[in-house]
N, C-alpha and C positions, 0 to 999 in steps of 0.2 A: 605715810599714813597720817592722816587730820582726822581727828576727834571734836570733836565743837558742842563745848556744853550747849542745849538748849533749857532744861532744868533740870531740877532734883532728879538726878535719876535716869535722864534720857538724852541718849549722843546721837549724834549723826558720826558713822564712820565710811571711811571713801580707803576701803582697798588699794594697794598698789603692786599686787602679786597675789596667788593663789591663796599664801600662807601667812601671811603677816601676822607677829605676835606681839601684844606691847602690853601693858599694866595699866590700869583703871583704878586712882584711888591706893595704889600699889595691895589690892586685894585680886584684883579680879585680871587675866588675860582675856582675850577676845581673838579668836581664831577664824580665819576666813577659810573657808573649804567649798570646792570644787563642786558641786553636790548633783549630778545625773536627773534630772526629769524622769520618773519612771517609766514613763510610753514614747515620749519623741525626743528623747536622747539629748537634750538640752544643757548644756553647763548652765550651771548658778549659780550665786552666792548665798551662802547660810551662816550664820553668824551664831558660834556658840560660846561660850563663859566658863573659863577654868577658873574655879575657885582657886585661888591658896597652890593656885602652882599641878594641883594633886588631881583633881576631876574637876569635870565640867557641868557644867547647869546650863543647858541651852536658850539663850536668850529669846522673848516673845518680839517678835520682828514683823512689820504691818508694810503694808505692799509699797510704800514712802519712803520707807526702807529705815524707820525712828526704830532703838533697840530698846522694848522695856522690861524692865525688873522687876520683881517684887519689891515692893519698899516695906519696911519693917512697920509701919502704919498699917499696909492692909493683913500684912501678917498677924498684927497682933486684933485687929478686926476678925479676922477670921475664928482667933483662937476663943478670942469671946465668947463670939457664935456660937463655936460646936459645944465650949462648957456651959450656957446658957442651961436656967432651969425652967426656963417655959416650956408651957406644957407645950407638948409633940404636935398637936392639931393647930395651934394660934398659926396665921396666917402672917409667913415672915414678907413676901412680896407678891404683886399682881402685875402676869404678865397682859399689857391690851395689845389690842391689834394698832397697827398702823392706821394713822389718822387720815391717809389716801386710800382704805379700804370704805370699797362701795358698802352701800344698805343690804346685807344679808342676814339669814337667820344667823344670829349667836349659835354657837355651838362648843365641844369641846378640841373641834378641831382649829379654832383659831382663838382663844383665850384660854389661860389658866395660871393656878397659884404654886408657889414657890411656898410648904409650909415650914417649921421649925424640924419638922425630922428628917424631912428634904435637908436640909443647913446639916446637922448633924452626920447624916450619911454620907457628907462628903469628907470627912476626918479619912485619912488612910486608913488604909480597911474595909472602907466602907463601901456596897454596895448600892449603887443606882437604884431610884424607882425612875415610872414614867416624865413624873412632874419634872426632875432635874432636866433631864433630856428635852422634854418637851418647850421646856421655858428658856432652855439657853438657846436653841435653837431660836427661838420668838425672837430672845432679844438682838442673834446676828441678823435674821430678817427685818427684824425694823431700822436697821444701820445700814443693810445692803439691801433694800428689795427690791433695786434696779437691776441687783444681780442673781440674788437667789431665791428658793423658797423649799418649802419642805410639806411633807406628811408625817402625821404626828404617829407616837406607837401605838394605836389605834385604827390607823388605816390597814394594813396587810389582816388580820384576822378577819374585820368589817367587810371588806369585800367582799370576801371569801365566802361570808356568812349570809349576804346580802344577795350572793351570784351575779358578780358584776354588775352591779344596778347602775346605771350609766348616769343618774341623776345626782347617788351618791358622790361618784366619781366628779361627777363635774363641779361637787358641791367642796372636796376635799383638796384635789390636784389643781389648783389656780393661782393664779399670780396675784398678789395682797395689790396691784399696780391695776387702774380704771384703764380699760382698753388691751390690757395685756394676757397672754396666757402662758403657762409657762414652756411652752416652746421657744417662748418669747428670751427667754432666760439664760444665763451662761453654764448654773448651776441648778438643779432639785434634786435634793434631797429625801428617802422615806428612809424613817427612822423603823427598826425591825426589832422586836423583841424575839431570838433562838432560843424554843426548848422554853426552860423556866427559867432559866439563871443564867441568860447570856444578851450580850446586846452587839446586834450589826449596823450597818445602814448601808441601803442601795444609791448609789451616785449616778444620777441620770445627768449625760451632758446633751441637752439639746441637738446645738450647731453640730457633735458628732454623730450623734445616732447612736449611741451606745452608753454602756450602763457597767457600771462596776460593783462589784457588792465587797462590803472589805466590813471587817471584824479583827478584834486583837489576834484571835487565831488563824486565820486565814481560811477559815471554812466556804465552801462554793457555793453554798445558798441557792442553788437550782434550782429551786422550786419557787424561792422570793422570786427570784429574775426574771420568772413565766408569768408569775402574778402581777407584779410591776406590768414590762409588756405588752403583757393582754393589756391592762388597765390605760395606757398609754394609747394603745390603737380605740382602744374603744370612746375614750377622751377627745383622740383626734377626729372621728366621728361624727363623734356629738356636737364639737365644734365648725363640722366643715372642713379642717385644714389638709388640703389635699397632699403637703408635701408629704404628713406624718402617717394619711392615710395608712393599713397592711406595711406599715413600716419594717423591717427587720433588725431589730433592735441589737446590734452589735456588745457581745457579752466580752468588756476587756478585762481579763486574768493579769491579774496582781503577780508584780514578780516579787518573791518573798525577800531578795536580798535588797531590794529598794524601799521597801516597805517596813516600818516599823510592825515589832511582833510583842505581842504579852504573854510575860512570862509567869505571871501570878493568877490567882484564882478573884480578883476581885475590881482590876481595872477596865473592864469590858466599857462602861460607859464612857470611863476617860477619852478611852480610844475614838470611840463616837465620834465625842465632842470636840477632839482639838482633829480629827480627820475632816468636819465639817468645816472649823474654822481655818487652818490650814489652807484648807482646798477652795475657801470662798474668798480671803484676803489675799493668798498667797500662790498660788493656781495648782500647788505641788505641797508633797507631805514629806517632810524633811527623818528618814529614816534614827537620827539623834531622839525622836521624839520618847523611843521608846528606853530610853532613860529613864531610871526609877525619880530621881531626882527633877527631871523634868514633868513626870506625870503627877508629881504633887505640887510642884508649879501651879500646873494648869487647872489642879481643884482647886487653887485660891485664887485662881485667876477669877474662877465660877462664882466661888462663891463672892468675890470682890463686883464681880458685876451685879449679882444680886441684890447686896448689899446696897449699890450706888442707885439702881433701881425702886429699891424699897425709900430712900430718900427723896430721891428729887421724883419720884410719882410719873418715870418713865423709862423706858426699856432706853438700858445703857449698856455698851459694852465698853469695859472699865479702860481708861487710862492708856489708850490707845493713841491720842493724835494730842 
């Protein structure tokens, strides 16, 4: 096993068995495990963090394969944040579109703002709105938009309302990339708001033709998958692209034991968001995720991007490379 500081905070570790256990700091072990691909049966390595011998804190691990932590810096940023007494409406950060997107109408489908009660809703306990989702999404697409792209939670009701309007469609479902569409893409994303007080997202993968809809509880979303779909063929349409033409959109069923599950009434957004980012750094959703311990990780990880966004005056996603 070789460990090789690069800095404060971040190793490079090179496996030399399944299981390797060793001390970090003498706080922290670091465990390699086996980890299953949920659909094509893949061994992998996942890299988690025993605290203190006792439990584990899953370390944030980027496709380069750098492991990062929280560091007690953006922790104690964060804590700030959520005690802050600014009012609820002041605007904490502005998410913009990528600077390689063409001249289109502005819209709220591809800008928006990050406010103070956004920051605060992300304390444990806390309850998602659109904004949080919306804006962390923006900021992995503008780090990866050679790979991904999304619909914001706005699109599945709008259509609906609209009866497929194909203009809307083509206005919503596109690649932020000049000459691209997102078939073009490894990954799209639509972000789903279930019901009143729950949050899914549908995973469309292009190159397979098929679509996954995953949520902390595992619900089938039958009816997203139809809407998606349609909205997909009718896209391909509009654009000409004969291979997507009447396509038949392959619906892959989540296997529950590969799959991280929430057990609480109030992490639905979490889920979202580290299944989005997961799935666009990492190709695969490492079932550890659904660690309570991990899932508040991952809101400081959020709000640490925010944060780094609201400073340097551009979509960052934090402390990754």
């Amino acid at each position: 096993m070789l460990a090789r500081s690069l800095s404060k905070g971040i190793y490079i570790f090179l496996p030399t068995d399944d299981q390797d256990v060793f001390e970090v700091n003498n706080t922290r072990t670091v465990d390699f495990y086996t980890v299953i691909h949920p659909f094509d049966y893949i061994s992998q390595k996942y890299i988690t963090v025993v605290r203190n011998g006792n439990h584990y804190e899953p370390a944030m691990i980027n496709a380069a394969g750098y492991v990062w932590k929280i560091s007690n810096n953006v922790r104690q940023i964060a804590q700030e944040e959520f005690n802050s007494s600014k009012n609820d409406n002041t605007i904490f950060c502005r998410i913009r579109e990528h600077q390689k997107l063409p001249r289109i109408r502005r819209s709220r489908e591809i800008i928006g703002s990050i406010f103070m009660k956004n920051i605060k809703e992300m304390r444990p306990g806390g309850k998602f709105r659109d904004e949080i989702l919306n804006g962390f999404l923006g900021i992995l697409n503008f780090k990866y938009n050679d790979k991904m792209d999304y619909a914001n939670t706005f699109f599945l009701p709008k259509v609906k309302e609209l009866n497929f309007d194909a203009d809307y469609i083509k206005l919503v479902m596109r690649s932020r990339l000049r000459n691209k569409s997102i078939f073009d893409l490894n990954d799209y994303f639509v972000l789903n708001h279930i019901g009143d007080d729950h949050w899914g997202i549908i995973h469309i993968l292009p190159k397979e033709k098929s679509i996954i809809c995953f949520d902390g509880y595992h619900y089938k979303q039958q009816e997203e998958y139809e809407i998606v779909s349609r909205s997909l063929n009718i896209l391909s349409e509009s654009l000409s692209i004969t291979e997507f033409q009447n396509c038949q959109w392959h619906k892959k069923d989540i296997a529950p034991n590969l799959f991280p599950r929430q057990e609480d009434g109030w992490n639905c957004g979490t889920f979202v968001a580290l299944y989005a980012y997961h799935m666009t750094v990492n190709g695969y959703l490492p079932k550890a995720t659904e660690n309570t311990e991990y899932l508040e990780l991952f809101r400081l990880f959020m709000v640490s991007c925010f944060y780094e966004t609201k400073h340097k005056n551009e979509p960052i996603l934090s402390l990754l490379e």
